[in-house]
N, C-alpha and C positions, 0 to 999 in steps of 0.2 A: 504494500500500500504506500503511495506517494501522501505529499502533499495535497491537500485538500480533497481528502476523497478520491484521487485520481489515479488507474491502476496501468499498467506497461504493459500491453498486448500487442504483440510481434513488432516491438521496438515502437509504436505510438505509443501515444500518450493518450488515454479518453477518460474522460469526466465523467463518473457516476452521477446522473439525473437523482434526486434529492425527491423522493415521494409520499407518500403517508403507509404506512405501517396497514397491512393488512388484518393482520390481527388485533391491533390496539385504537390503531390510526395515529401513534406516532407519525414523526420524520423517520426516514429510513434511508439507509443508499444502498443497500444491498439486490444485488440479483433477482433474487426470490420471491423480495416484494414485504417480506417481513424484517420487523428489527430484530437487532439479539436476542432480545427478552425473551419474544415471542418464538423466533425460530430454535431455540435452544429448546424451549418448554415442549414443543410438538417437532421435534426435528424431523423424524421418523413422514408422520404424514404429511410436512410440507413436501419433503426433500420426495417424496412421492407424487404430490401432488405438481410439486413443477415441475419434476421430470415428464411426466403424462403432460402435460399443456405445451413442453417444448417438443416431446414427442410427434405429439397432433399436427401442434405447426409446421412440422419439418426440419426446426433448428437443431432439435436435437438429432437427426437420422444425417443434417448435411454435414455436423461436428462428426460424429463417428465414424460417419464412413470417408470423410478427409484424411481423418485419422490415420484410417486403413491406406491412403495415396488415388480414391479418389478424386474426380476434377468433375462434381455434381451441384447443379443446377436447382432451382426451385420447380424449372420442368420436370428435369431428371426425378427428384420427389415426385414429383404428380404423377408420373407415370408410372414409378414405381407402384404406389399408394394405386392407381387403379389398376395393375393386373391383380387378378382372381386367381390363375393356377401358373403351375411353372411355365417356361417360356421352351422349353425343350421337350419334357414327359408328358405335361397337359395335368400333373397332378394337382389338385386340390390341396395341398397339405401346407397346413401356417407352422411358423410364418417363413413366408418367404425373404430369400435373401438377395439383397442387391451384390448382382453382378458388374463389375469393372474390368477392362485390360489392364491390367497389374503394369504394360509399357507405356501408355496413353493416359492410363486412368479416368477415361471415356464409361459411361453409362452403357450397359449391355442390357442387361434386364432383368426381370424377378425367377430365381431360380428354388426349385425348392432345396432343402438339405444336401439329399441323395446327387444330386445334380451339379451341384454345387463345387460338392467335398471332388467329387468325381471328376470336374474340372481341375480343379487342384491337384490332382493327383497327377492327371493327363500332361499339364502343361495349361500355360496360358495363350498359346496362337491356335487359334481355332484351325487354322489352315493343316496343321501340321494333326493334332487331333483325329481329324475326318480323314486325312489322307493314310495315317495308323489303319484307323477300324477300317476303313476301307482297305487296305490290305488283307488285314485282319480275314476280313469274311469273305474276300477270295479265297485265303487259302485253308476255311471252314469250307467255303461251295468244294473245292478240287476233293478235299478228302473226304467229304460227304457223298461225291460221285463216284469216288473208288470201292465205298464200302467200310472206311476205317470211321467213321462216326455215324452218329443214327442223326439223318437228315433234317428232322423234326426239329432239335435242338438247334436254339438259336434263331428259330423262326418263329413268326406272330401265329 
C-alpha cells in the first residue's frame, strides 16, 4: 500500500475510489466493497460473495485465465459463457474449460475435462494432433484388414 490509499499494479500507480462500506456504510477503499470491520467479521461469505459477482462479470474468468498466458477478451468470455457442451465430443459435462494456444494465447473454445487434459497431453498444435491420429487409424484400418485386430474396435 502506497501513499494515500494508492496501490502499484504492473508498475502504475491507481487510486483506490473511497466508497461506503457495505456492510456498515462506512468509508471504505477496499476491493470488496466492505471495511475491515466488517470484512474480517464475515470474511468467509464476503470473500465468497465477490468472488461469484467477479465470477459473473467475467473479471474474475479474464484474471485467471491471463494467468494461465491467455490473451482473452470480454468477447472471448461471452462466448465462452454461451457454449452449452464441448467444442470437440458434443459432451454436456460442467464445467467446461476455456481453451487457449499455449503459443498465441488466442481463444479456442469450451472444452470439457476429458478433452481438455487430452489436448494437453497430445501437444498444443492442432495440426500436428490430427495429423498423429490420422496416422494412427491408418495403421488400425491396414491391421484391421489383415485380421490382426477385430475391426469393430475403434469405430462408432
Amino acid at each position: 500500500m502506497l501513499l494515500g490509499g494508492a496501490t502499484k499494479q504492473s508498475g502504475d500507480m491507481v487510486r483506490k475510489a473511497l466508497t461506503n462500506c457495505i456492510g456498515c456504510g462506512k468509508s471504505s477503499k477496499t476491493a470488496s466493497g466492505y471495511c475491515g470491520e466488517c470484512f474480517h467479521a464475515n470474511v468467509n461469505n464476503i470473500k465468497t460473495e465477490y468472488n461469484q459477482k467477479r465470477w459473473v462479470s467475467g473479471q474474475a474468468k479474464i484474471s485467471c485465465w491471463k494467468s494461465r498466458g491467455a490473451q482473452c477478451s470480454e468477447a472471448d468470455v461471452q462466448a465462452f459463457n454461451e457454449q452449452k457442451v464441448c467444442q470437440i465430443c458434443g459432451s454436456k459435462e460442467t464445467p467446461l474449460h476455456f481453451d487457449h494456444c499455449h503459443v498465441t494465447g488466442l481463444y479456442r473454445g469450451a472444452l470439457c475435462r476429458q478433452c481438455n487434459v487430452a489436448l494437453g497431453i497430445l501437444g498444443d498444435n492442432l495440426d500436428t494432433i490430427i495429423e498423429r491420429l490420422q496416422k494412427y487409424k491408418h495403421q488400425f484400418s491396414e491391421r484391421a484388414l489383415s485380421g490382426q485386430v477385430d475391426a469393430k474396435i475403434g469405430s462408432k
